[in-house]
Backbone and ligand atoms as CSV (ligand in chain L), in Angstrom:
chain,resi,resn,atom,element,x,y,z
A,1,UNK,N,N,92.023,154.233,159.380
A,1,UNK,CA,C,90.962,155.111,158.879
A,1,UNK,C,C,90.313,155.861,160.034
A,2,UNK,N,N,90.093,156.957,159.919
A,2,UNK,CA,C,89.146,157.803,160.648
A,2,UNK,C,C,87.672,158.089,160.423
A,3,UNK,N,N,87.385,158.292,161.360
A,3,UNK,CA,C,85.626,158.794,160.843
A,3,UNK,C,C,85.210,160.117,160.502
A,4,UNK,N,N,84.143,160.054,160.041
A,4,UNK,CA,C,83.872,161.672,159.553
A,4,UNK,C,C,82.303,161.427,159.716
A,5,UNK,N,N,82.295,163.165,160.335
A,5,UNK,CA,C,80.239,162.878,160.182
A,5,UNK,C,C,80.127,164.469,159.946
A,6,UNK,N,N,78.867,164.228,159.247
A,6,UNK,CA,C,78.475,165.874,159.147
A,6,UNK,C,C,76.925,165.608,159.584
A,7,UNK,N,N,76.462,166.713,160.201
A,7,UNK,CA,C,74.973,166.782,160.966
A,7,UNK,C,C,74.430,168.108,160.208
A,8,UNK,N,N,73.124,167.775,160.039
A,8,UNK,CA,C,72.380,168.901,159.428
A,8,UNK,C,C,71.689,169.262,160.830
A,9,UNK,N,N,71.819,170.398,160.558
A,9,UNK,CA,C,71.600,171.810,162.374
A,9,UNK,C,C,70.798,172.592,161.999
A,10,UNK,N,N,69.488,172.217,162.142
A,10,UNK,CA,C,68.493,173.563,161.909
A,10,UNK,C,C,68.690,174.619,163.793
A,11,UNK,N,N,69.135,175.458,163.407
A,11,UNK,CA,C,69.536,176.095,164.338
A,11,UNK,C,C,68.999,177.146,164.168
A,12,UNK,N,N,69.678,178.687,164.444
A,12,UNK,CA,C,68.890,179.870,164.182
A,12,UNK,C,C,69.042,180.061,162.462
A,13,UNK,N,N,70.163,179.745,161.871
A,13,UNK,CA,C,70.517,179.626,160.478
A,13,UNK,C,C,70.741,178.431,160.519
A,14,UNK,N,N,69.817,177.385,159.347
A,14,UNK,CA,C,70.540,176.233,158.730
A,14,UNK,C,C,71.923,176.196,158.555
A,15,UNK,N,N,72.928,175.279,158.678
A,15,UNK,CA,C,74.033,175.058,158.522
A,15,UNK,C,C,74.423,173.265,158.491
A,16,UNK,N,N,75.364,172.668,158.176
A,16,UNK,CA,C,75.764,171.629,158.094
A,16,UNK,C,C,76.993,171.706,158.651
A,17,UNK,N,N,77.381,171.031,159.463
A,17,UNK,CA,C,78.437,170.525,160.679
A,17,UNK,C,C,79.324,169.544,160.173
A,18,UNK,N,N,80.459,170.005,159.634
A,18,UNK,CA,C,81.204,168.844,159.044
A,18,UNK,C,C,82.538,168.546,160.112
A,19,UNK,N,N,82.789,167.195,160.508
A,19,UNK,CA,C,83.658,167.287,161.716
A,19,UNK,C,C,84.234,165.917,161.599
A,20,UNK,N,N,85.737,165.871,160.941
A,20,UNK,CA,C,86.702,165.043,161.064
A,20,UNK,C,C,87.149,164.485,162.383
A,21,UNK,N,N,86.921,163.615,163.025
A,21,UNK,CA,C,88.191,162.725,163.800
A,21,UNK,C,C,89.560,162.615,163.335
A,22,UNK,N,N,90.384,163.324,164.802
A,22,UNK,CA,C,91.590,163.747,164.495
A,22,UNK,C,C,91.923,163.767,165.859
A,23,UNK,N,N,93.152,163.256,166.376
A,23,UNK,CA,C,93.749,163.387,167.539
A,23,UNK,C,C,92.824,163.384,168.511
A,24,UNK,N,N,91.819,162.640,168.289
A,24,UNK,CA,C,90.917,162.325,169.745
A,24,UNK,C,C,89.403,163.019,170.136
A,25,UNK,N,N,89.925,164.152,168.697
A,25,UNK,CA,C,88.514,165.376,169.071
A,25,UNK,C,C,87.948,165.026,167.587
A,26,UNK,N,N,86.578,165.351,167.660
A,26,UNK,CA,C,85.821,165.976,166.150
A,26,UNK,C,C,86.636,167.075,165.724
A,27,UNK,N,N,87.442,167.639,164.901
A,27,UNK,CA,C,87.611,168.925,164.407
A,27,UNK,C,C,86.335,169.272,163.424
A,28,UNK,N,N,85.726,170.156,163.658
A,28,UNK,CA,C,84.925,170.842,162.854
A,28,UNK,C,C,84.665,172.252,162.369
A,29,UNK,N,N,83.530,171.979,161.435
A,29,UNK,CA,C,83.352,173.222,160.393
A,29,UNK,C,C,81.615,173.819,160.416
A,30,UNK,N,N,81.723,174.370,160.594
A,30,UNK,CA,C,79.703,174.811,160.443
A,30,UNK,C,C,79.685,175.299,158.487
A,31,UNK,N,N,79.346,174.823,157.929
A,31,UNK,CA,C,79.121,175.252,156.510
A,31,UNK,C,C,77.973,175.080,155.879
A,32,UNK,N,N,77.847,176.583,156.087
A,32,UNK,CA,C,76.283,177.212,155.440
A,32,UNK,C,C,75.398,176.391,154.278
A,33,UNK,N,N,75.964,176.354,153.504
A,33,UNK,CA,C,75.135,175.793,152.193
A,33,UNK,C,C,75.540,174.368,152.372
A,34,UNK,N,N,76.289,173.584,152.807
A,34,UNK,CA,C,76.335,172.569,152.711
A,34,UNK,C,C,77.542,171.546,152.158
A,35,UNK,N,N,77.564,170.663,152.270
A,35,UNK,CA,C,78.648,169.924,151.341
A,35,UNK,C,C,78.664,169.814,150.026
A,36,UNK,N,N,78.961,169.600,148.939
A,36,UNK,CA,C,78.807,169.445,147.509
A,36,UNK,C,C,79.869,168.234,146.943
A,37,UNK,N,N,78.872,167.516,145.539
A,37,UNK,CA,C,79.753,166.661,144.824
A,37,UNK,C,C,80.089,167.997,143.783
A,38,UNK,N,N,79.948,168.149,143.704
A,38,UNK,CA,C,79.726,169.377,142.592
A,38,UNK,C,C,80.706,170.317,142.536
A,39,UNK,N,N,82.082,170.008,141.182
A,39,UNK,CA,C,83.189,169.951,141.292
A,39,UNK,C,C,83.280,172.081,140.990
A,40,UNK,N,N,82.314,172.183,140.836
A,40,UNK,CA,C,82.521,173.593,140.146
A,40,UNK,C,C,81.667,174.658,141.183
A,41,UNK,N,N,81.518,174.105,142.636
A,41,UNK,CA,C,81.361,174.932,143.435
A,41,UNK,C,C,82.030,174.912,144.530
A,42,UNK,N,N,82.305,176.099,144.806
A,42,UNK,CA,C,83.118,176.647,146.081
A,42,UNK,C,C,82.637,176.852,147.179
A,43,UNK,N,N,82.301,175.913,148.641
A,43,UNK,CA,C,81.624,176.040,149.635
A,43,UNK,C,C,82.277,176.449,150.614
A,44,UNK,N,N,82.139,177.937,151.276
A,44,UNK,CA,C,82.608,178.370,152.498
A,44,UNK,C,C,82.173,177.770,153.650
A,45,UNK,N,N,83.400,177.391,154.549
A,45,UNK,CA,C,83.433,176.602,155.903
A,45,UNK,C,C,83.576,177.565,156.979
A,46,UNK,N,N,83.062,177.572,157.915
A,46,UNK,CA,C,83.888,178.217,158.834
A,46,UNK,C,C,84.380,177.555,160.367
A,47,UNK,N,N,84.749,177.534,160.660
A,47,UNK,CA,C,86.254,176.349,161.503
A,47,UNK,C,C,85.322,176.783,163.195
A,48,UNK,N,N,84.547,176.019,163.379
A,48,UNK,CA,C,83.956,176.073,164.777
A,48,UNK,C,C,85.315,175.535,166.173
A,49,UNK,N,N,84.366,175.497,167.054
A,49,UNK,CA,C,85.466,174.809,168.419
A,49,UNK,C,C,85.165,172.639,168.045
A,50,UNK,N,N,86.486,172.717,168.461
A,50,UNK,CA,C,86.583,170.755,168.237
A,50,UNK,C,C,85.418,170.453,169.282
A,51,UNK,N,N,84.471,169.274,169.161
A,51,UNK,CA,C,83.752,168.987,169.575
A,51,UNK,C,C,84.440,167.143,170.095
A,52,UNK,N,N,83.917,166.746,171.270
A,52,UNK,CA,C,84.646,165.845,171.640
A,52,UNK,C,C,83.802,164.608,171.042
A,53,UNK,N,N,84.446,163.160,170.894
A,53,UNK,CA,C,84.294,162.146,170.104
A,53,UNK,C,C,82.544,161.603,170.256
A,54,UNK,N,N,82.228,162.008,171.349
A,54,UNK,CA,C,80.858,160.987,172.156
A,54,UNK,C,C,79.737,162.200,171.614
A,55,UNK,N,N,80.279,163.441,170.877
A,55,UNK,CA,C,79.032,163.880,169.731
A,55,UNK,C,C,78.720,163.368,168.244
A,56,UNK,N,N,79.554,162.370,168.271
A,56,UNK,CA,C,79.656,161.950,166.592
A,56,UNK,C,C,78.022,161.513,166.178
A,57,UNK,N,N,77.529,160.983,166.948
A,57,UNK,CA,C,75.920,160.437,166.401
A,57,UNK,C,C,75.040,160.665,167.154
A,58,UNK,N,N,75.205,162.308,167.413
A,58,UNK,CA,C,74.382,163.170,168.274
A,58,UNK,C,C,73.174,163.434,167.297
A,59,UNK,N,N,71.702,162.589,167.096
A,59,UNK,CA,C,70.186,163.074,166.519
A,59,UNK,C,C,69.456,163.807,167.642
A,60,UNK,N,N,68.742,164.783,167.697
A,60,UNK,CA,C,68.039,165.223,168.353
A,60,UNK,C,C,67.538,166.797,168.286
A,61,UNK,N,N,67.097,167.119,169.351
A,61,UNK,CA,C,66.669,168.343,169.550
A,61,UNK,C,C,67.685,169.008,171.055
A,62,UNK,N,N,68.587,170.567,170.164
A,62,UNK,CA,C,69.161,170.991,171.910
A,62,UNK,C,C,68.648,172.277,172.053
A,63,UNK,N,N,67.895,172.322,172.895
A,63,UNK,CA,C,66.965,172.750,173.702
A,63,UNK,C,C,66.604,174.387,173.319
A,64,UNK,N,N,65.853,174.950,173.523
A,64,UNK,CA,C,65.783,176.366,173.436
A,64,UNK,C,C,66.584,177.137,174.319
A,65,UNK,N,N,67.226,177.837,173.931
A,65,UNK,CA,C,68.245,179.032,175.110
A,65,UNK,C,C,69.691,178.621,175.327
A,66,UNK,N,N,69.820,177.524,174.760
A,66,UNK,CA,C,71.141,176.964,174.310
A,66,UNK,C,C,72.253,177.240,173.325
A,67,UNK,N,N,73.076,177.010,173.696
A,67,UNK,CA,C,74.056,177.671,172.481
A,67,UNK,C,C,73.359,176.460,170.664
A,68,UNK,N,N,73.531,176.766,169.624
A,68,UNK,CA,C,72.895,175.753,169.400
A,68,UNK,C,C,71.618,175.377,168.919
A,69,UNK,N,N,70.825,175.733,169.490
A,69,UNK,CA,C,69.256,175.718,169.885
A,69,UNK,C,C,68.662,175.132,168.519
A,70,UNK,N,N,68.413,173.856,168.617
A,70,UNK,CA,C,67.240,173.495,167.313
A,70,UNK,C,C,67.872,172.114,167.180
A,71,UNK,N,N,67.233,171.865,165.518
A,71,UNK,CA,C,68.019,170.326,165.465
A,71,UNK,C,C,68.561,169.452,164.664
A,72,UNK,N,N,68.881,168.210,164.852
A,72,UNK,CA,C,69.991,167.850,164.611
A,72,UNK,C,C,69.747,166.705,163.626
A,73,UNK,N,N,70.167,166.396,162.586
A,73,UNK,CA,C,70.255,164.766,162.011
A,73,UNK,C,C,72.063,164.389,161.688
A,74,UNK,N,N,72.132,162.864,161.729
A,74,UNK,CA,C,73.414,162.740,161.216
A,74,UNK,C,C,73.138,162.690,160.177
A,75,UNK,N,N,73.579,163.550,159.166
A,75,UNK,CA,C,73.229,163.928,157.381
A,75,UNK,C,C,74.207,162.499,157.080
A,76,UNK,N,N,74.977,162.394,157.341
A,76,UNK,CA,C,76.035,161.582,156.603
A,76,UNK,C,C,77.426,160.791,157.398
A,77,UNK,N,N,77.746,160.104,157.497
A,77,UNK,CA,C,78.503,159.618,158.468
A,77,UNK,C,C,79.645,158.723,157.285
A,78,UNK,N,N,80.748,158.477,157.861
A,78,UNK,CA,C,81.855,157.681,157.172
A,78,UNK,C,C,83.107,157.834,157.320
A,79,UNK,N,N,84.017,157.366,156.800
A,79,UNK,CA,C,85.861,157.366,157.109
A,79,UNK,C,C,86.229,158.367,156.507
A,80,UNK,N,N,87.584,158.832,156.180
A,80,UNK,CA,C,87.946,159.319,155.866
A,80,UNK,C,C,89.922,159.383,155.808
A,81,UNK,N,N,90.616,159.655,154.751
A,81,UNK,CA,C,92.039,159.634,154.923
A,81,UNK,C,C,92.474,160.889,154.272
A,82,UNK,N,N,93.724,161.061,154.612
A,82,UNK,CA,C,94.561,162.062,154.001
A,82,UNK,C,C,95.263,161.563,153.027
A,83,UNK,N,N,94.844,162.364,152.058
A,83,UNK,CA,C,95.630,162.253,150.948
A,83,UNK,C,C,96.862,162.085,150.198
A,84,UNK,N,N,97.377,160.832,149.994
A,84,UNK,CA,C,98.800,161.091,149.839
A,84,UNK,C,C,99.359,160.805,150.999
A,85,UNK,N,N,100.474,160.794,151.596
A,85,UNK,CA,C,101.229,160.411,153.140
A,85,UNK,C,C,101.410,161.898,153.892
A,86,UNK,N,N,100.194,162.910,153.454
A,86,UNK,CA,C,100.129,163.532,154.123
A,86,UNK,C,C,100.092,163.282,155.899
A,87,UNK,N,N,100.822,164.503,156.789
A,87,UNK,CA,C,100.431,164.233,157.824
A,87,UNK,C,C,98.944,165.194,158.090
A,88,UNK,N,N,97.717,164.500,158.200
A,88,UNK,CA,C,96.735,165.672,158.282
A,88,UNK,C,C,96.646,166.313,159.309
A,89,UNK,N,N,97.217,166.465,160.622
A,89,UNK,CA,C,97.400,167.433,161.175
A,89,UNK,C,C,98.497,168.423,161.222
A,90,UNK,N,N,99.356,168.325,160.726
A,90,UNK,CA,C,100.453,169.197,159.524
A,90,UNK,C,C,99.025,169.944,158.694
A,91,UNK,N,N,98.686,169.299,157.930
A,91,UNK,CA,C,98.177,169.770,156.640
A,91,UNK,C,C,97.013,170.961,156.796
A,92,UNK,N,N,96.163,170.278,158.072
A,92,UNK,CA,C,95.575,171.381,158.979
A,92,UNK,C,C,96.295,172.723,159.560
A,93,UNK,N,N,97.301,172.282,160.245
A,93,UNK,CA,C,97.671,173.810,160.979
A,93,UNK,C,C,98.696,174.915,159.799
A,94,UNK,N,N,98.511,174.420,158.773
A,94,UNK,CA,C,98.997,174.803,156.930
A,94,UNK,C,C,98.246,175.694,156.448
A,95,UNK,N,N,96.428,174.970,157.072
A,95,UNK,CA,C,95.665,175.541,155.996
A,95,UNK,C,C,95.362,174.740,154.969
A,96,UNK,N,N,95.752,173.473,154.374
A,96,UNK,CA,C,95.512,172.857,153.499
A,96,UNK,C,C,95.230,171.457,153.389
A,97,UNK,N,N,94.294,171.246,153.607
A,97,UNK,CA,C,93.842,169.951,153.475
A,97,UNK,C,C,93.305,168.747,152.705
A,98,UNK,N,N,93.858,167.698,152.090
A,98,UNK,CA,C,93.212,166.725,151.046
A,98,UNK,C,C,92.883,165.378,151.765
A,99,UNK,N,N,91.665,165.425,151.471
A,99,UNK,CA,C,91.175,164.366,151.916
A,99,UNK,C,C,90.457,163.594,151.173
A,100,UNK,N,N,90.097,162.042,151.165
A,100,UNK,CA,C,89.415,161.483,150.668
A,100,UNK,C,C,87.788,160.886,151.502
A,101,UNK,N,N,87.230,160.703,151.607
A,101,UNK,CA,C,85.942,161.113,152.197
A,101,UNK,C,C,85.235,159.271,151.259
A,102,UNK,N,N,84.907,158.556,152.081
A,102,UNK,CA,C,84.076,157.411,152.023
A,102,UNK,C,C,83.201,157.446,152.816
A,103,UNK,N,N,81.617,157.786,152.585
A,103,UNK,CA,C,80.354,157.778,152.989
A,103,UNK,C,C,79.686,157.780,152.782
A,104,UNK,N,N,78.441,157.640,153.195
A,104,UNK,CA,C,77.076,157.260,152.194
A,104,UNK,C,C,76.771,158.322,151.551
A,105,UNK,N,N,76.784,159.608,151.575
A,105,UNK,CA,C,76.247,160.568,150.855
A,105,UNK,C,C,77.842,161.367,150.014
A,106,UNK,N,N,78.629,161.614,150.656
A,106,UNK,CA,C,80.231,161.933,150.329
A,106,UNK,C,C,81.170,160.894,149.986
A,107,UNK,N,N,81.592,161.341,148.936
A,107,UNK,CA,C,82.870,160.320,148.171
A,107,UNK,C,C,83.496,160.774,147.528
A,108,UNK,N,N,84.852,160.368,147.740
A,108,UNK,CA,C,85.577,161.045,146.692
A,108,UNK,C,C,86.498,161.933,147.549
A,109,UNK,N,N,87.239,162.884,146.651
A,109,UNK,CA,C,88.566,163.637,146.980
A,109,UNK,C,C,88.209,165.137,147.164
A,110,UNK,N,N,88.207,165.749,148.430
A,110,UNK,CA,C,87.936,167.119,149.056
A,110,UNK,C,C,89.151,167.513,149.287
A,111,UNK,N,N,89.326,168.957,149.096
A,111,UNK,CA,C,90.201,170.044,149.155
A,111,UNK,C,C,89.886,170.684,149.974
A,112,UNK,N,N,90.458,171.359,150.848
A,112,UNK,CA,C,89.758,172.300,152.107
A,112,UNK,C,C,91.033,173.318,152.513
A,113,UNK,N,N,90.697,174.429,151.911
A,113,UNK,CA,C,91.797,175.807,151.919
A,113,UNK,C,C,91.353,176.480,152.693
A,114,UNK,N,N,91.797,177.098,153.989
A,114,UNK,CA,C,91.906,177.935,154.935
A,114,UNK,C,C,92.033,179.738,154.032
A,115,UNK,N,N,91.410,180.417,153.867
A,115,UNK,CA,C,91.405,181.778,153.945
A,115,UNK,C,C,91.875,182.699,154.828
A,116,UNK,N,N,91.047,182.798,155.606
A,116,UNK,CA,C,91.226,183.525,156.314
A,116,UNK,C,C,90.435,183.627,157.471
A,117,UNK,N,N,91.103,184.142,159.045
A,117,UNK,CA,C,90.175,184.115,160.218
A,117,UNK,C,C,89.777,182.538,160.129
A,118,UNK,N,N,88.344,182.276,160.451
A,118,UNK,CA,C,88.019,181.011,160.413
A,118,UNK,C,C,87.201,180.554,159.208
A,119,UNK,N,N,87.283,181.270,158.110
A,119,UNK,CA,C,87.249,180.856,156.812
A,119,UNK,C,C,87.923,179.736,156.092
A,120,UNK,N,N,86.957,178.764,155.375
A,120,UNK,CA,C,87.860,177.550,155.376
A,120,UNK,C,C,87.175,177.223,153.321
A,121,UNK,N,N,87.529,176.995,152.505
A,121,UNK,CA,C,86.875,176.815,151.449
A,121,UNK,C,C,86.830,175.329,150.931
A,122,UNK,N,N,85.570,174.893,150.679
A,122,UNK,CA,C,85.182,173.408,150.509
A,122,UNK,C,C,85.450,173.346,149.038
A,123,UNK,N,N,86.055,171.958,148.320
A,123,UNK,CA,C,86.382,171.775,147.014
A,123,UNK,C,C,86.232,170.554,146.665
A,124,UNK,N,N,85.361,170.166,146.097
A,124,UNK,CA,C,85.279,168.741,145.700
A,124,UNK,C,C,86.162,168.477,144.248
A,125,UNK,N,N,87.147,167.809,144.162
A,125,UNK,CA,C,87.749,167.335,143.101
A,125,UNK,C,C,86.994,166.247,141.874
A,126,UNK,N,N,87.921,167.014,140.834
A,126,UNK,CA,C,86.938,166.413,139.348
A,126,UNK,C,C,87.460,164.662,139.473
A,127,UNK,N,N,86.973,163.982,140.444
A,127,UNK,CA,C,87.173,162.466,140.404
A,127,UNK,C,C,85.434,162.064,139.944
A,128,UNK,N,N,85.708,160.677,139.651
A,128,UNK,CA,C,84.710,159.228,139.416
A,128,UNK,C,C,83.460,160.034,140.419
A,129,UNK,N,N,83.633,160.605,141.539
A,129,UNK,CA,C,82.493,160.389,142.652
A,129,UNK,C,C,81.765,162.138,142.367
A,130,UNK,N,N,82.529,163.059,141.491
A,130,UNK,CA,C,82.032,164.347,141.591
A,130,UNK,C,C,81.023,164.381,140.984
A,131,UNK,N,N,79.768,165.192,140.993
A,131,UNK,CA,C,78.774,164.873,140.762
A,131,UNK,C,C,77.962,166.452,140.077
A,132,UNK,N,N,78.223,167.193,138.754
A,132,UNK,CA,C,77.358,168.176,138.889
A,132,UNK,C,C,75.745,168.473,139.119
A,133,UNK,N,N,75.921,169.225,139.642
A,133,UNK,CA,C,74.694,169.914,140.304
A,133,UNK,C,C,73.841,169.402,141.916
A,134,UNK,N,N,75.006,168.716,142.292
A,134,UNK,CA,C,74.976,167.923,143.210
A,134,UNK,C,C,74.075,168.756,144.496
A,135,UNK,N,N,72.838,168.748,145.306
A,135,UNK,CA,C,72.705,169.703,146.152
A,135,UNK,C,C,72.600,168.784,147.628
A,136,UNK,N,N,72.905,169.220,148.836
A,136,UNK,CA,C,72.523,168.495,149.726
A,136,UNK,C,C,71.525,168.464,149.874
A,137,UNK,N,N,70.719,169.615,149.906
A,137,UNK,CA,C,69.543,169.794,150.192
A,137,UNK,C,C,68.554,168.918,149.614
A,138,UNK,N,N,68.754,168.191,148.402
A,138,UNK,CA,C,68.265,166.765,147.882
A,138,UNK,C,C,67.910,166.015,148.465
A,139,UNK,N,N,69.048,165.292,149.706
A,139,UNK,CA,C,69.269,164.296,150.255
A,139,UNK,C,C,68.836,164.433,151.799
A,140,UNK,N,N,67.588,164.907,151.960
A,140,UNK,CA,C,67.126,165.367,153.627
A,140,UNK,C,C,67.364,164.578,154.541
A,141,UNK,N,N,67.474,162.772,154.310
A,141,UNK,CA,C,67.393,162.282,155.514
A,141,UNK,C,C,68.427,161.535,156.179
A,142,UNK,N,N,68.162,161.392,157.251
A,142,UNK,CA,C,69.796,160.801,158.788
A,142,UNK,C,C,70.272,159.649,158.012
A,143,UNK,N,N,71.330,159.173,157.622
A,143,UNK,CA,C,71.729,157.971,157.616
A,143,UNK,C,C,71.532,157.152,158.272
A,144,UNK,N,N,71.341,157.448,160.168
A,144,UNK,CA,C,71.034,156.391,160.818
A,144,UNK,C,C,69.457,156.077,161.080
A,145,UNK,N,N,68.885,157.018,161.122
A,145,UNK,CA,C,67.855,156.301,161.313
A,145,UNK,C,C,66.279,157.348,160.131
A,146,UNK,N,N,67.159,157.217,159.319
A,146,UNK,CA,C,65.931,157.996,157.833
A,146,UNK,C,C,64.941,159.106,158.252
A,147,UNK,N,N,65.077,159.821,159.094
A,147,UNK,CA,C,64.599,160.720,158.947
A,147,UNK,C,C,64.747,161.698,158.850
A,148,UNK,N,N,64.061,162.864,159.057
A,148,UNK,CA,C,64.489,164.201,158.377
A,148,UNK,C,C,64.340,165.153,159.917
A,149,UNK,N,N,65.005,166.254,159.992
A,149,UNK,CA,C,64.979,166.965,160.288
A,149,UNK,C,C,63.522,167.562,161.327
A,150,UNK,N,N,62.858,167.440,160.222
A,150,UNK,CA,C,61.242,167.724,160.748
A,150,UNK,C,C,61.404,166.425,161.741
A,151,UNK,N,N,61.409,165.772,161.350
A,151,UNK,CA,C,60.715,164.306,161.794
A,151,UNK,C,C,61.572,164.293,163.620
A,152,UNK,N,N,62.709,164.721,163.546
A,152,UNK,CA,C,63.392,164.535,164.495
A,152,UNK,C,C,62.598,165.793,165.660
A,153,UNK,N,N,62.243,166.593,165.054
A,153,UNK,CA,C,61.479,167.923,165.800
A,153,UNK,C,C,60.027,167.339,166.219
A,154,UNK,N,N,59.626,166.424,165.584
A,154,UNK,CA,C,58.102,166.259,165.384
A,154,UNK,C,C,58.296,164.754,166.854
A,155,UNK,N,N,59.654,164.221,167.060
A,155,UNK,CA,C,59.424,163.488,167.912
A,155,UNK,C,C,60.248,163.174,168.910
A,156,UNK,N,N,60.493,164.742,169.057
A,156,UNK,CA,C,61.393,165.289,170.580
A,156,UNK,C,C,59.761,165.922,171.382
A,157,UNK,N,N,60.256,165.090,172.963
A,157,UNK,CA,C,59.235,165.342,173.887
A,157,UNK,C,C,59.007,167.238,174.740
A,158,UNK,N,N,59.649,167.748,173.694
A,158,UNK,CA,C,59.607,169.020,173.891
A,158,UNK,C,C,58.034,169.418,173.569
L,1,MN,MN,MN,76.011,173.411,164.336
């Protein structure tokens, strides 16, 4: 099993950081609106640079004037497999990805279709774990240590 974490990034635009462990790196995604159980929406990804393993449970504040700049919670953390005897790094450099996703806030069976450029489209499948009307934005706080966003701003020595 692999890990998976996604970080909520109040940055210059909110975004959510979704980033598989894969061959040694985070591969990741910056996606605007967020993750969804919510089998009947279509969430655009867009395919950032791999981030290396020792950011996986990066909370904090990065700094003003930084690439980056603002901050950080781990929204959600957990394993993750490929679907089927897929090879998922095959399935990646395809464009097509199935994954199954075990985590405290994500569960269940994701689809992830490459478009175009670094366009990537998020799909949660009609399984047991899909959830309509599902919003992240519900669910504000870190898995690891419950707080929110604010809270992480409110107690960086900045
Ligand atoms: Mn980010």
């Amino acid at each position: 099993m692999r890990r998976f974490v996604v970080q909520r990034h109040r940055a210059r635009r909110l975004h959510y950081d979704l980033r598989l462990e894969l061959g040694g790196v985070l591969v990741s995604w910056a996606v605007p609106k967020g993750p969804t159980l919510d089998p009947a929406v279509r969430r655009a990804a867009f395919r950032v640079d791999d981030h290396e393993l020792s950011y996986f449970d990066f909370e904090g504040v990065l700094p003003a004037g930084r690439y980056g700049a603002g901050d950080v919670i781990v929204w959600d953390v957990g394993v993750w497999e490929p679907a089927g005897d897929t090879d998922p790094a095959e399935a990646l450099a395809a464009g097509e990805l199935h994954l199954d996703l075990h985590g405290e806030k994500l569960r269940g069976r994701l689809a992830m279709i490459h478009t175009r450029g670094e366009e990537w489209l998020l799909i949660h499948k009609r399984d047991e774990h899909a959830v309509s009307g599902w919003n992240p934005e519900d669910h504000p706080r870190s898995v690891l240590t419950g707080r929110t966003n604010d809270d992480v701003r409110a107690d960086s020595p900045e």
